[in-house]
C-alpha positions in Angstrom: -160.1 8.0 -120.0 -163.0 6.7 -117.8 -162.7 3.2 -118.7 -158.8 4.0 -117.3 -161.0 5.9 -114.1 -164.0 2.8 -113.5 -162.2 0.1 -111.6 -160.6 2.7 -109.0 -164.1 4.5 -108.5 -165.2 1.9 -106.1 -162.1 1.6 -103.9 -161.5 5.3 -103.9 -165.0 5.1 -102.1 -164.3 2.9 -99.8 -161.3 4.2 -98.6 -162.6 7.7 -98.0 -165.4 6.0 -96.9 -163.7 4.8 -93.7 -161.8 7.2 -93.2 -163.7 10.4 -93.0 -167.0 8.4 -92.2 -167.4 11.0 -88.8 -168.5 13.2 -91.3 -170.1 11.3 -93.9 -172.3 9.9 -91.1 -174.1 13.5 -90.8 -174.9 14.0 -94.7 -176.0 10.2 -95.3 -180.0 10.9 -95.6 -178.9 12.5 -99.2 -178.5 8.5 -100.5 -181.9 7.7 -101.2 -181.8 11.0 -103.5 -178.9 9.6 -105.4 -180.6 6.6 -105.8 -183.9 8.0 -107.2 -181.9 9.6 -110.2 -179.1 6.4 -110.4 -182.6 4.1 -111.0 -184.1 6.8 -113.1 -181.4 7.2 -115.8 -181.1 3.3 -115.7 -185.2 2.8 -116.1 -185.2 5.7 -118.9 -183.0 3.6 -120.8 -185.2 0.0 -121.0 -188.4 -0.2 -122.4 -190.1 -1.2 -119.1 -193.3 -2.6 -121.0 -191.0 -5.2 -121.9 -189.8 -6.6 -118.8 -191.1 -9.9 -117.7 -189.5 -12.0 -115.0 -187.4 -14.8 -115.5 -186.4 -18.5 -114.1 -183.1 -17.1 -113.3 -184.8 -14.5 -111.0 -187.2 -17.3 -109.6 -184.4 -19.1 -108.8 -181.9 -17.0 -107.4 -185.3 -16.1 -104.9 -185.2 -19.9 -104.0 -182.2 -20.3 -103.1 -181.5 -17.4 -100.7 -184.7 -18.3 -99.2 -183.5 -21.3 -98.0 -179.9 -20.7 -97.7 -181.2 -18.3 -95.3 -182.9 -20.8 -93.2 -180.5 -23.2 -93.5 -177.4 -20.9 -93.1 -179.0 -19.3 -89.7 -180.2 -22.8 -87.8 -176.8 -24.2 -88.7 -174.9 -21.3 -87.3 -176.9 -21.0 -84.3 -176.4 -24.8 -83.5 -173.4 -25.4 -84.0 -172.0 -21.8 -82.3 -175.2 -20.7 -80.0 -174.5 -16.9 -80.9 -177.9 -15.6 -81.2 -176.0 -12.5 -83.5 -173.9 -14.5 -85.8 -176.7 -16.7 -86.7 -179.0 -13.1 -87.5 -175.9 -11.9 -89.3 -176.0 -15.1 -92.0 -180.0 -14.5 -91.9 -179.5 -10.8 -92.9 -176.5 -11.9 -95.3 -178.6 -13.5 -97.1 -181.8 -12.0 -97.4 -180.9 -8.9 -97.2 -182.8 -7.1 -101.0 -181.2 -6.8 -104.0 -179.3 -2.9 -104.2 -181.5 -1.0 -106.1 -178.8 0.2 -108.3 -177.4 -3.4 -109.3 -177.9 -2.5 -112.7 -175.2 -0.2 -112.9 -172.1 -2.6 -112.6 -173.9 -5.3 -113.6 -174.3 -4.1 -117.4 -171.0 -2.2 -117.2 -169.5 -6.0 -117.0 -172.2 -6.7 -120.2 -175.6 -8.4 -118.5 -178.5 -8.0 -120.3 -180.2 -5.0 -118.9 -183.5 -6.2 -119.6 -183.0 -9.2 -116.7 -180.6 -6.7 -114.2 -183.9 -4.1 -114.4 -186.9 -6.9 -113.7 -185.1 -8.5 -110.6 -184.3 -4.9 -109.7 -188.3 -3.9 -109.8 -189.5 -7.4 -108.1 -186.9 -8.9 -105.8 -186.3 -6.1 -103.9 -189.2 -6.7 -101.7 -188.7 -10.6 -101.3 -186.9 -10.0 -97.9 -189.5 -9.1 -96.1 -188.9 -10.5 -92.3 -192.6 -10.6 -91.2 -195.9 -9.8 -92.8 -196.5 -7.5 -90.6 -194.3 -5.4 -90.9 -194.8 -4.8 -94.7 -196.2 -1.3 -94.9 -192.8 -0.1 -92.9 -190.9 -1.7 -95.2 -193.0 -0.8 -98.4 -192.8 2.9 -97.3 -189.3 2.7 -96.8 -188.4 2.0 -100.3 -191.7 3.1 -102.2 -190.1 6.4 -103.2 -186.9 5.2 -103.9 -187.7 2.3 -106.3 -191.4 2.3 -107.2 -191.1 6.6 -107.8 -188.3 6.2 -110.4 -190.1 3.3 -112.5 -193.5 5.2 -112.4 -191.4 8.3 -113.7 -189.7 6.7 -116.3 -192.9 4.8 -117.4 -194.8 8.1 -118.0 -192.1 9.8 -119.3 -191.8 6.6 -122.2 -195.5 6.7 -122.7 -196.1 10.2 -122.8 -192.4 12.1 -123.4 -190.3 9.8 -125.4 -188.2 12.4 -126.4 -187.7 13.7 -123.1 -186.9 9.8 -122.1 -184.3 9.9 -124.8 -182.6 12.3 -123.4 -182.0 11.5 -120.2 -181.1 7.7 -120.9 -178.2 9.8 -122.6 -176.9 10.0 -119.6 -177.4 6.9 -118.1 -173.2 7.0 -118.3 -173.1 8.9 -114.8 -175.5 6.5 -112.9 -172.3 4.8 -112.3 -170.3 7.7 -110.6 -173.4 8.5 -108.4 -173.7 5.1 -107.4 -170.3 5.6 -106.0 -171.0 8.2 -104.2 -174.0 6.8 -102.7 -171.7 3.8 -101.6 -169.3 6.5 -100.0 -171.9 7.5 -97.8 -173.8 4.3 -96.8 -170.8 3.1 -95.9 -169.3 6.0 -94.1 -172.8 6.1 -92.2 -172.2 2.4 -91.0 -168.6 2.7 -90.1 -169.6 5.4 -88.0 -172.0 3.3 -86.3 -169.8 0.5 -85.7 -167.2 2.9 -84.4 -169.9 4.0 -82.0 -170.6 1.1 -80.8 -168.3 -1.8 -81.6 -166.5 -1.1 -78.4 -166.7 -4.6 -75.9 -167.5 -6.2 -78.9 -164.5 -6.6 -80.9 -164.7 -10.8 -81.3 -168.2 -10.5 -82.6 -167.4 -7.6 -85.0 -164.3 -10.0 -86.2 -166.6 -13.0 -87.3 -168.8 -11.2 -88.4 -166.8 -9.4 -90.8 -165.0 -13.2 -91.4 -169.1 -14.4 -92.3 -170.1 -11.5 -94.5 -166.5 -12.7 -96.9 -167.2 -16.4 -96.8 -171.7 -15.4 -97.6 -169.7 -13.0 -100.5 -167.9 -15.6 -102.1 -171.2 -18.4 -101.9 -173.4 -15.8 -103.3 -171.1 -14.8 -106.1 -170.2 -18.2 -107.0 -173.5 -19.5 -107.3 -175.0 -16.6 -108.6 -172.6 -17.0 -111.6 -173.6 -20.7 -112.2 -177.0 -19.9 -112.2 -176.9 -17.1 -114.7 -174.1 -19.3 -116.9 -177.4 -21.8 -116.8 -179.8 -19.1 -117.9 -177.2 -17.6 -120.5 -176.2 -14.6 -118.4 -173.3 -15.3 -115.9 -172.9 -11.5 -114.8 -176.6 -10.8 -114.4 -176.7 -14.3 -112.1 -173.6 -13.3 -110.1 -174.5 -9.0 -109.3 -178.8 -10.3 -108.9 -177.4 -13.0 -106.2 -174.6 -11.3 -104.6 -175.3 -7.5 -104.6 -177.0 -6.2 -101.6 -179.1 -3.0 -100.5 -177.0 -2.4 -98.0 -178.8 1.2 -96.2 -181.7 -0.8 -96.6 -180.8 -4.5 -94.7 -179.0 -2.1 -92.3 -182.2 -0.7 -91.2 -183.8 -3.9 -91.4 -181.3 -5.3 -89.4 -181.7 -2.7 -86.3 -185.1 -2.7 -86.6 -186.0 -6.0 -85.8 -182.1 -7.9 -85.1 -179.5 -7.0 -82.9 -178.2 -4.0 -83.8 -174.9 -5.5 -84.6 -175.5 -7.8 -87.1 -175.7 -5.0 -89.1 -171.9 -5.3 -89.2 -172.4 -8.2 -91.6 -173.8 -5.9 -94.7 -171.1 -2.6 -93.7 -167.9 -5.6 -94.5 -169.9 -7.0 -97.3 -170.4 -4.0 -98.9 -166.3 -3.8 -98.7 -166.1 -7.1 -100.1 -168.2 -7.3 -103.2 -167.2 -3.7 -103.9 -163.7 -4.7 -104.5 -164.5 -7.6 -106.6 -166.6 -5.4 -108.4 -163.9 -3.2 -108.8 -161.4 -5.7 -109.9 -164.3 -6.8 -112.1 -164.7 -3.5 -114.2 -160.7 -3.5 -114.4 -160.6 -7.5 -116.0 -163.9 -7.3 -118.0 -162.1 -4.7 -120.8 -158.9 -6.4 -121.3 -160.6 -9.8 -121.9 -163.4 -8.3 -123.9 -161.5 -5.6 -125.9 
Protein backbone atom coordinates (compact mmCIF):
# COMPACT_ATOMS: atom_id res chain seq x y z
CA UNK A 1 0.00 0.00 0.00
CA UNK A 2 2.59 2.83 0.64
CA UNK A 3 4.81 1.85 -2.07
CA UNK A 4 1.23 2.45 -4.19
CA UNK A 5 1.03 5.95 -1.84
CA UNK A 6 5.15 7.21 -2.27
CA UNK A 7 5.30 8.72 -5.71
CA UNK A 8 1.94 10.94 -5.10
CA UNK A 9 3.24 12.14 -1.59
CA UNK A 10 5.39 14.77 -3.21
CA UNK A 11 2.93 16.18 -5.66
CA UNK A 12 0.01 16.00 -3.29
CA UNK A 13 2.46 18.61 -1.45
CA UNK A 14 2.99 20.69 -3.87
CA UNK A 15 -0.31 21.20 -4.96
CA UNK A 16 -1.73 22.07 -1.58
CA UNK A 17 1.28 23.77 -1.19
CA UNK A 18 0.24 26.53 -3.59
CA UNK A 19 -2.81 26.50 -3.11
CA UNK A 20 -3.56 27.12 0.52
CA UNK A 21 0.03 28.61 0.98
CA UNK A 22 -1.98 31.98 2.73
CA UNK A 23 -2.16 29.79 5.41
CA UNK A 24 0.75 27.60 5.39
CA UNK A 25 2.74 30.79 5.34
CA UNK A 26 1.65 31.52 9.16
CA UNK A 27 2.57 27.84 10.65
CA UNK A 28 5.99 27.53 8.60
CA UNK A 29 8.54 28.07 11.70
CA UNK A 30 7.29 24.32 12.72
CA UNK A 31 9.83 23.07 9.56
CA UNK A 32 13.01 23.15 11.21
CA UNK A 33 11.16 20.83 14.02
CA UNK A 34 10.30 18.35 11.33
CA UNK A 35 13.57 18.31 10.20
CA UNK A 36 15.31 17.69 13.56
CA UNK A 37 13.26 14.30 13.89
CA UNK A 38 13.39 13.53 9.75
CA UNK A 39 17.53 13.72 10.25
CA UNK A 40 17.25 11.97 13.58
CA UNK A 41 15.51 8.75 12.52
CA UNK A 42 17.78 8.85 9.40
CA UNK A 43 21.19 9.33 11.73
CA UNK A 44 19.81 6.62 14.23
CA UNK A 45 19.89 4.24 11.47
CA UNK A 46 23.83 4.56 10.21
CA UNK A 47 26.60 3.87 12.30
CA UNK A 48 27.97 7.50 12.20
CA UNK A 49 31.54 6.36 13.51
CA UNK A 50 31.75 5.01 10.13
CA UNK A 51 31.16 7.77 7.90
CA UNK A 52 34.11 9.22 6.11
CA UNK A 53 33.87 11.51 3.16
CA UNK A 54 34.24 10.57 -0.30
CA UNK A 55 35.70 11.76 -3.84
CA UNK A 56 32.22 11.80 -5.11
CA UNK A 57 31.32 14.40 -2.31
CA UNK A 58 34.73 16.31 -3.08
CA UNK A 59 33.73 16.52 -6.35
CA UNK A 60 30.27 17.35 -6.59
CA UNK A 61 31.77 20.45 -4.04
CA UNK A 62 34.02 21.45 -7.07
CA UNK A 63 31.92 21.65 -9.44
CA UNK A 64 29.09 23.80 -8.05
CA UNK A 65 31.77 26.00 -6.83
CA UNK A 66 32.63 26.91 -10.10
CA UNK A 67 29.56 26.42 -11.97
CA UNK A 68 28.45 28.99 -9.61
CA UNK A 69 31.09 31.47 -10.71
CA UNK A 70 30.93 30.62 -14.01
CA UNK A 71 27.04 30.38 -14.37
CA UNK A 72 26.59 34.01 -12.55
CA UNK A 73 29.41 36.15 -14.71
CA UNK A 74 28.01 34.51 -17.82
CA UNK A 75 24.47 35.50 -17.00
CA UNK A 76 25.22 38.84 -15.88
CA UNK A 77 27.23 39.50 -19.17
CA UNK A 78 25.53 38.40 -21.49
CA UNK A 79 21.80 39.76 -19.90
CA UNK A 80 23.07 42.63 -17.39
CA UNK A 81 20.23 41.53 -14.79
CA UNK A 82 21.91 41.97 -11.60
CA UNK A 83 18.82 39.30 -10.17
CA UNK A 84 19.01 36.62 -12.70
CA UNK A 85 22.65 36.38 -12.44
CA UNK A 86 22.09 36.08 -8.17
CA UNK A 87 19.39 33.57 -9.05
CA UNK A 88 22.03 31.09 -11.01
CA UNK A 89 24.53 31.99 -8.01
CA UNK A 90 21.91 30.84 -5.35
CA UNK A 91 20.82 27.87 -7.80
CA UNK A 92 23.75 26.66 -7.38
CA UNK A 93 25.16 27.05 -4.18
CA UNK A 94 22.45 26.99 -2.52
CA UNK A 95 23.34 23.64 0.65
CA UNK A 96 22.48 20.36 0.20
CA UNK A 97 18.56 19.73 1.93
CA UNK A 98 19.27 18.36 5.06
CA UNK A 99 16.80 15.58 4.57
CA UNK A 100 18.40 14.36 1.08
CA UNK A 101 18.77 11.12 2.52
CA UNK A 102 15.30 10.33 2.57
CA UNK A 103 14.51 9.93 -1.25
CA UNK A 104 17.79 9.43 -2.03
CA UNK A 105 17.88 5.77 -0.38
CA UNK A 106 14.27 5.21 -1.06
CA UNK A 107 15.56 5.18 -4.87
CA UNK A 108 18.58 2.58 -3.26
CA UNK A 109 21.88 5.00 -2.62
CA UNK A 110 24.04 3.93 -0.20
CA UNK A 111 23.16 5.63 2.96
CA UNK A 112 26.43 5.61 4.22
CA UNK A 113 27.53 8.38 1.27
CA UNK A 114 23.70 10.31 1.32
CA UNK A 115 24.46 10.82 5.37
CA UNK A 116 28.35 12.11 5.11
CA UNK A 117 27.58 14.86 2.39
CA UNK A 118 24.42 15.49 4.42
CA UNK A 119 26.80 16.28 7.80
CA UNK A 120 29.65 18.15 5.71
CA UNK A 121 28.37 19.91 2.55
CA UNK A 122 25.74 21.55 3.99
CA UNK A 123 27.84 24.33 5.14
CA UNK A 124 30.00 24.65 1.85
CA UNK A 125 27.72 27.62 0.60
CA UNK A 126 28.72 29.97 2.73
CA UNK A 127 28.58 33.53 0.78
CA UNK A 128 31.10 35.43 2.95
CA UNK A 129 33.30 34.51 5.90
CA UNK A 130 31.84 36.82 7.71
CA UNK A 131 28.96 36.02 7.96
CA UNK A 132 29.57 32.40 9.20
CA UNK A 133 28.31 32.52 12.83
CA UNK A 134 24.67 33.66 11.24
CA UNK A 135 24.75 31.02 9.07
CA UNK A 136 26.27 28.36 11.61
CA UNK A 137 23.45 29.33 14.07
CA UNK A 138 20.93 29.05 11.66
CA UNK A 139 21.39 25.50 11.01
CA UNK A 140 23.44 24.34 14.18
CA UNK A 141 20.16 22.93 15.79
CA UNK A 142 18.76 21.54 12.92
CA UNK A 143 21.63 19.47 11.56
CA UNK A 144 24.54 19.37 14.08
CA UNK A 145 21.65 18.72 17.20
CA UNK A 146 20.22 15.53 15.49
CA UNK A 147 23.81 13.95 14.70
CA UNK A 148 25.08 14.73 18.27
CA UNK A 149 21.71 13.01 19.45
CA UNK A 150 21.92 10.09 17.52
CA UNK A 151 25.78 9.71 18.36
CA UNK A 152 25.09 9.53 22.06
CA UNK A 153 22.18 7.66 21.80
CA UNK A 154 24.55 4.76 19.60
CA UNK A 155 27.28 5.13 22.12
CA UNK A 156 25.45 5.13 25.17
CA UNK A 157 21.66 3.72 24.33
CA UNK A 158 21.93 1.24 21.46
CA UNK A 159 18.82 -0.14 22.26
CA UNK A 160 17.06 2.94 22.48
CA UNK A 161 18.88 3.79 18.86
CA UNK A 162 17.42 0.60 17.64
CA UNK A 163 14.34 1.53 18.18
CA UNK A 164 13.86 4.55 16.70
CA UNK A 165 15.79 3.65 13.34
CA UNK A 166 12.55 1.35 13.33
CA UNK A 167 10.94 4.06 12.28
CA UNK A 168 13.09 5.66 10.02
CA UNK A 169 9.98 4.57 7.44
CA UNK A 170 8.12 7.95 8.33
CA UNK A 171 11.05 10.27 7.84
CA UNK A 172 9.74 10.25 4.38
CA UNK A 173 6.03 11.43 5.05
CA UNK A 174 7.44 14.18 7.40
CA UNK A 175 9.77 15.26 4.85
CA UNK A 176 6.67 15.95 2.81
CA UNK A 177 5.13 17.84 5.04
CA UNK A 178 8.01 19.89 5.70
CA UNK A 179 8.05 20.55 1.81
CA UNK A 180 4.28 21.59 2.10
CA UNK A 181 5.14 24.24 4.24
CA UNK A 182 8.49 25.64 2.93
CA UNK A 183 6.97 25.92 -0.06
CA UNK A 184 3.59 27.25 0.91
CA UNK A 185 5.84 29.92 2.99
CA UNK A 186 7.62 30.97 -0.31
CA UNK A 187 4.56 31.08 -2.57
CA UNK A 188 3.16 33.28 -0.17
CA UNK A 189 6.03 35.50 -0.44
CA UNK A 190 6.20 35.71 -4.07
CA UNK A 191 2.47 36.39 -4.10
CA UNK A 192 3.30 39.31 -1.83
CA UNK A 193 5.54 40.61 -3.76
CA UNK A 194 5.84 39.39 -7.36
CA UNK A 195 3.55 42.08 -8.37
CA UNK A 196 5.49 44.59 -11.21
CA UNK A 197 7.73 41.90 -11.51
CA UNK A 198 6.04 39.29 -13.47
CA UNK A 199 9.05 38.97 -16.50
CA UNK A 200 11.68 38.52 -13.78
CA UNK A 201 9.56 35.87 -11.82
CA UNK A 202 9.03 34.08 -15.43
CA UNK A 203 12.91 33.51 -16.06
CA UNK A 204 13.51 32.93 -13.15
CA UNK A 205 11.33 30.15 -12.69
CA UNK A 206 12.62 29.24 -16.71
CA UNK A 207 16.51 29.24 -14.86
CA UNK A 208 15.77 27.25 -11.76
CA UNK A 209 14.28 24.14 -14.60
CA UNK A 210 17.23 24.42 -16.92
CA UNK A 211 19.97 24.66 -13.24
CA UNK A 212 17.51 21.35 -12.28
CA UNK A 213 18.12 19.40 -15.22
CA UNK A 214 22.39 20.36 -15.19
CA UNK A 215 22.53 19.42 -11.70
CA UNK A 216 20.63 16.22 -12.06
CA UNK A 217 22.42 15.20 -15.02
CA UNK A 218 25.72 15.60 -13.84
CA UNK A 219 25.17 14.64 -10.50
CA UNK A 220 24.13 11.23 -11.91
CA UNK A 221 27.38 10.85 -14.07
CA UNK A 222 29.38 11.62 -11.20
CA UNK A 223 27.86 9.13 -8.88
CA UNK A 224 27.66 6.42 -11.99
CA UNK A 225 31.69 7.21 -11.77
CA UNK A 226 31.88 6.68 -8.15
CA UNK A 227 29.41 3.57 -8.25
CA UNK A 228 26.40 5.37 -6.95
CA UNK A 229 24.25 7.11 -9.67
CA UNK A 230 21.30 8.12 -7.16
CA UNK A 231 23.46 9.22 -4.33
CA UNK A 232 25.45 11.61 -7.23
CA UNK A 233 22.17 12.86 -8.75
CA UNK A 234 19.91 13.73 -5.06
CA UNK A 235 23.88 15.08 -3.30
CA UNK A 236 24.15 17.43 -6.59
CA UNK A 237 20.66 18.43 -7.37
CA UNK A 238 18.68 18.56 -3.99
CA UNK A 239 18.58 21.81 -2.35
CA UNK A 240 17.79 23.34 1.27
CA UNK A 241 15.49 25.30 0.04
CA UNK A 242 14.11 27.34 3.73
CA UNK A 243 17.62 27.63 4.11
CA UNK A 244 19.07 29.35 0.42
CA UNK A 245 15.76 31.31 0.75
CA UNK A 246 17.01 32.99 3.79
CA UNK A 247 20.35 33.24 2.39
CA UNK A 248 19.03 34.61 -0.54
CA UNK A 249 17.11 37.76 1.28
CA UNK A 250 19.65 38.19 3.47
CA UNK A 251 22.35 39.19 1.42
CA UNK A 252 20.62 39.08 -2.57
CA UNK A 253 17.71 40.56 -3.83
CA UNK A 254 14.97 39.38 -2.27
CA UNK A 255 13.69 37.89 -5.43
CA UNK A 256 16.05 35.65 -6.43
CA UNK A 257 14.66 33.74 -3.94
CA UNK A 258 12.09 32.82 -6.61
CA UNK A 259 14.75 30.57 -8.18
CA UNK A 260 14.83 27.83 -5.16
CA UNK A 261 10.52 28.17 -4.46
CA UNK A 262 10.25 26.73 -8.72
CA UNK A 263 13.14 24.47 -8.14
CA UNK A 264 11.85 22.97 -5.25
CA UNK A 265 8.66 22.30 -7.82
CA UNK A 266 10.95 20.86 -10.20
CA UNK A 267 13.15 18.30 -8.59
CA UNK A 268 10.18 17.36 -6.45
CA UNK A 269 8.26 16.07 -9.35
CA UNK A 270 11.19 14.25 -10.71
CA UNK A 271 11.58 12.84 -7.52
CA UNK A 272 8.25 11.88 -7.53
CA UNK A 273 8.23 10.28 -10.84
CA UNK A 274 11.46 8.79 -9.54
CA UNK A 275 9.93 6.82 -6.53
CA UNK A 276 7.04 5.74 -9.00
CA UNK A 277 9.80 4.20 -11.90
CA UNK A 278 12.47 2.97 -9.31
CA UNK A 279 9.97 -0.21 -8.16
CA UNK A 280 8.76 -1.35 -11.42
CA UNK A 281 12.33 -1.57 -12.86
CA UNK A 282 13.78 -2.94 -9.62
CA UNK A 283 10.93 -5.33 -8.58
Amino acid sequence: MQKKIKPYVLPTAIVLGIGFHRWLGMIGFVTPYLIFVILLLTFCSVKLTKLRPSWLEACIGAFQVVFSIAGYWGVLQFTHNEILAEGVLIGILCPVAASVSVVACELGAKRETVVSYTVVGAQQAMPFWVSFWLILRKIATVLALPYVVALLLQWFLPKVNDGIAKYRGAAFYLWATALLLTLGKTMDYIALQGKGNETTILWLAVISLILCVIQFTVGKLLGWHFGDTIAGGQLMAQKNSAIGIWMACLYLHPLTSVVLAFYSIWTNLFNSWQLWYYPRVNG
